[in-house]
N, C-alpha and C positions, 0 to 999 in steps of 0.2 A: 220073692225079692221085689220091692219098689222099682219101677221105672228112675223115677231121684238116682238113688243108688246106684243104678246100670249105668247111668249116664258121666255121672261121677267119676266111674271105675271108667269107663272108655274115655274119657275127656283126658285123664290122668295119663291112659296107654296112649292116644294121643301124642301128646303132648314130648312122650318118654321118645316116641318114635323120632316123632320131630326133631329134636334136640341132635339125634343120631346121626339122623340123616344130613342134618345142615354141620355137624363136624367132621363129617368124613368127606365133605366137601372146601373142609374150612372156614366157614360161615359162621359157626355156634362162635356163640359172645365168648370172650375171654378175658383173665383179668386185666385192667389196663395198663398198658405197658409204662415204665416212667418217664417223667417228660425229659429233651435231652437237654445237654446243657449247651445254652446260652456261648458262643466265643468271642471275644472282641479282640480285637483290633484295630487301631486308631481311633478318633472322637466319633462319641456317641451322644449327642448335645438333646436333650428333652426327648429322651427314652423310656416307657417303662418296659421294662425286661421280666418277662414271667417264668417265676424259676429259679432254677441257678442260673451263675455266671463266671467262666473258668478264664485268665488272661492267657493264653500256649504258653508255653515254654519259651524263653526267648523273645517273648510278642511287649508291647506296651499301648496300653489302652487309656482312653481319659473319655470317664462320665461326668459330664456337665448338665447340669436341672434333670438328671434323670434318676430311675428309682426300681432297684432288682429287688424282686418280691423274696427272691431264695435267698443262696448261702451266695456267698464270692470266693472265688479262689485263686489268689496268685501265684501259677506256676513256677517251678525254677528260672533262675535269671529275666524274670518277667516286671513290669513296671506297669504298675496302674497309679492312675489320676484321681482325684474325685474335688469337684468343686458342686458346690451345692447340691449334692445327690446323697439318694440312702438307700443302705445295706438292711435291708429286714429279715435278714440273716445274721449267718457269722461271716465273720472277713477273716479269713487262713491265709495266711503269705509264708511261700514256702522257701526254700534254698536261695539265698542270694537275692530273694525277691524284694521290691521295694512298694511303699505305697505311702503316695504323698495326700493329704487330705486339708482343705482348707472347706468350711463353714458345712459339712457336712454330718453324717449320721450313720451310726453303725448300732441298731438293736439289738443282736446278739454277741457275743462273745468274738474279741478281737486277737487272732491267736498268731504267736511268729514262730515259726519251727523254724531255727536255723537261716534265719530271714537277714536281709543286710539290716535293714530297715524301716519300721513305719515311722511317720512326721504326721503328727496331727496338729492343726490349727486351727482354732473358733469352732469346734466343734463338739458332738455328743456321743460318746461312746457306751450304748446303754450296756450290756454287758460285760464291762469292764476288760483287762487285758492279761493274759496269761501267754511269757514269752520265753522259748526255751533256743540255749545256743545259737542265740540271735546278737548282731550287729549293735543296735540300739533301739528305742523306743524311747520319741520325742516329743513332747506333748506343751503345745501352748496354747493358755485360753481356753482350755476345754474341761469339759463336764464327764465323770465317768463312776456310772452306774454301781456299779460292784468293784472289788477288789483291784490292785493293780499288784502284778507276780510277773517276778522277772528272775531265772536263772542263767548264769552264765553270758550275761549280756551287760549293756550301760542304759541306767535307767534317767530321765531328766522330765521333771516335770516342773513346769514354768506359769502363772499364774493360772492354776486348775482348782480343779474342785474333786475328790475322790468322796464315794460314799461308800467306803470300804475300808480296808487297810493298806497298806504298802510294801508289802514285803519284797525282797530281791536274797539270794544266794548265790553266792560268786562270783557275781557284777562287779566289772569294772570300775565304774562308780556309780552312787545313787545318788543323786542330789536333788533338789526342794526350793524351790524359790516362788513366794505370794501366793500360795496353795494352802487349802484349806484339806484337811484328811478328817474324814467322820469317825473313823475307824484309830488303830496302830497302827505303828512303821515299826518292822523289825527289819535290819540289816545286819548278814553275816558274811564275813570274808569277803569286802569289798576291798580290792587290791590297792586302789588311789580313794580308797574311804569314801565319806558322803560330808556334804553341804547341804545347810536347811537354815533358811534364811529366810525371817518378815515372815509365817507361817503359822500356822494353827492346828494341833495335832491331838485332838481328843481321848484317844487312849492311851497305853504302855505303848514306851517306845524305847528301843531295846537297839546298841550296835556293839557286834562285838567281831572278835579275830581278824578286826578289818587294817590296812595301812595308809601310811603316807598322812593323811591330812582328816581330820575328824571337827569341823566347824558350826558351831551351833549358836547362832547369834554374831553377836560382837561387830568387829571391825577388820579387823586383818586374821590371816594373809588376804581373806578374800574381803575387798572392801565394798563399801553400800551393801553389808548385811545387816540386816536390822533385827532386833530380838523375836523371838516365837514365842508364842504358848502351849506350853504342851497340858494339858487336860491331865495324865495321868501320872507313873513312874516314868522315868528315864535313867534307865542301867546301860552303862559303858564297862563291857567287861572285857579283856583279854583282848585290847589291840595294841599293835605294833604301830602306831600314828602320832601327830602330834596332833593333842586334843584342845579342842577351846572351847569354851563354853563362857558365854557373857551377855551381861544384858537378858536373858529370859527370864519369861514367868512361867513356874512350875508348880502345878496345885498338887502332886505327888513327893514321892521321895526323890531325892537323886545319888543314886547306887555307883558306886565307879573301883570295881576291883581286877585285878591281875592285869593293868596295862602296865606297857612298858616302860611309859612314864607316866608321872600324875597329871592328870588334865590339867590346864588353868584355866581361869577368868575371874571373873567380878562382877556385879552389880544385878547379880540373879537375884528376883524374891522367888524363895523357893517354902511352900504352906505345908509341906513333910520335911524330912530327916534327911541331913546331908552323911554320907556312911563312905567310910574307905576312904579310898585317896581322894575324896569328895568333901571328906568333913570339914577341909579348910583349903578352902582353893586357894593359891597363889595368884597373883597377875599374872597375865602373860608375857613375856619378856623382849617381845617383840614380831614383828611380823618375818623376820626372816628366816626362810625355811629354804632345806634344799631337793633336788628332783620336780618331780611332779608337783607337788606341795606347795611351791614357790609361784605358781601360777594364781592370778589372783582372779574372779570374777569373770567377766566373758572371755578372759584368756583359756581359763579354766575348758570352759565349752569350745573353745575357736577348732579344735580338731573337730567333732562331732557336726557342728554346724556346719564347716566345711565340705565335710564330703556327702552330708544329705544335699548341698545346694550345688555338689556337682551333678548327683544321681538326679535332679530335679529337673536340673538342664540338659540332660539326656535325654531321660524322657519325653519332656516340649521336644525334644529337637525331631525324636523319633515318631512319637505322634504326628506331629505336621506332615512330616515327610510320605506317611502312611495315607493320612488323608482321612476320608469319613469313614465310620465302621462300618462292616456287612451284617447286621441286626435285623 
């Protein structure tokens, strides 16, 4: 047998020894543990945060010019801030939680479980937004990556841009205002219906078993609506609302069966087939409507706006009070 060889083979027993010995003293390497997470509480002003970043339970935090490498997580009843700063995670806001964002960034997927609230404003949400049993989800001025998906919630998006589609199921309301959608909007069983107004909607866009008020263009009830485009079909089937539709350009069909009344408007150029209670719209007979319906324009929003700029002023009040974060 070579010397090489011997050497090899004891280098190897070595080595085996070693390894032993330094674990039975707790020494041997191990795998490394995960990093923990990040907590905040109060301002945290030109931070970068490596990691996650969890708000307690209860707690209210506000990142300003600063930048968590991980996920974000808004605890139950918890309130985070974000002015100029980015998520290069996901942002999860949980139970009651709130999260206000003005000129900021969220890279991964923006998610509300049962959340009161996110408010975003001038800002990028590259992952787009998936919100389940949630409060609202309030978007102006901003940019959003992928799809926006809302169940069980109110949805409001205010001069955005989606590069996805728009769906919601059992929202409260959906409404559209100076928004560009790359993708479709489907809406079902919105309870006070949807508004989409001055807008640009590229693919099929579909509302159906929804109530109260269905406004797509025109003038009243809800007034400074200015016509859309929608890029593909536009089927209104099966609601209980009072529909309008006027003033659009539709390069699709426009499909409108088993509502409970026939829609109206006027002045749509529509480059497909107008079908069902579609094929000859009526004017609409006026802007008076009664309940919910009868709200016109920012009235419309005045509840929603409302109680995010109470939650808003909460949180300023409990941040300050807090002081600077322990980071």
């Amino acid at each position: 047998m070579s010397i090489r060889g011997t050497r090899q083979r004891r280098w190897r027993w070595l080595s085996i020894v070693a390894v032993a010995n330094l674990a039975a003293v707790g020494l041997a390497a191990a795998p490394s543990q995960a990093q923990a997470v990040s907590l905040c509480s109060g301002t945290a002003e030109g931070f970068t945060i490596a990691g996650d970043l969890a708000v307690p339970a209860g707690a209210s935090c506000s990142l300003v010019n600063s930048t968590v490498t991980g996920n974000v997580v808004v605890r139950t009843d918890a309130n985070l801030s974000l002015d100029g700063s980015t998520v290069r995670g996901n942002l999860v806001v949980r139970s009651n939680g709130f999260v206000g964002s003005t000129g900021s960034s969220v890279v991964g997927v923006t998610r509300l479980r049962q959340a009161f609230c996110v408010a975003i404003e001038d800002s990028d949400l590259g992952g787009g937004v998936n919100a389940r049993e949630s409060g609202f989800f309030f978007s102006e001025g901003t940019t959003h990556g992928a799809r926006v998906f809302s169940a069980s919630g109110q949805t409001v998006i205010l001069s955005g841009w989606v590069d996805g589609e728009v769906r919601t199921n059992l929202d409260l309301l959906t409404d559209l205002r100076d928004t560009v959608v790359t993708g479709g909007m489907n809406v079902n069983q919105a309870e006070l219906g949807s508004v989409v107004c001055e807008s640009e909607i590229d693919g099929d866009v579909a509302l159906r078993n929804s109530g109260e008020l269905i406004q797509l263009g025109g003038q009243a009830p809800t007034t400074d609506c200015e016509f859309n485009v929608f890029g593909g079909d536009l089927a209104l089937r099966d609601n209980d609302a009072d529909i309008r539709v006027s003033d659009n350009v539709i390069r699709g069909d426009l499909v409108c069966t088993g509502n409970t009344s026939a829609p109206t408007g006027a002045n749509n150029r529509i480059r497909g087939e107008s079908v069902g209670q579609c094929a000859e719209l009526a004017p609409a007979a006026g802007p008076a409507l009664s309940g919910f319906g009868a709200m016109a324009g920012a009235s419309r929003l005045a509840g929603v706006e409302r109680q995010i700029d109470t939650r808003s002023t909460e949180t300023a009040n409990e941040v300050a009070e807090i002081g600077p974060a322990d980071l």
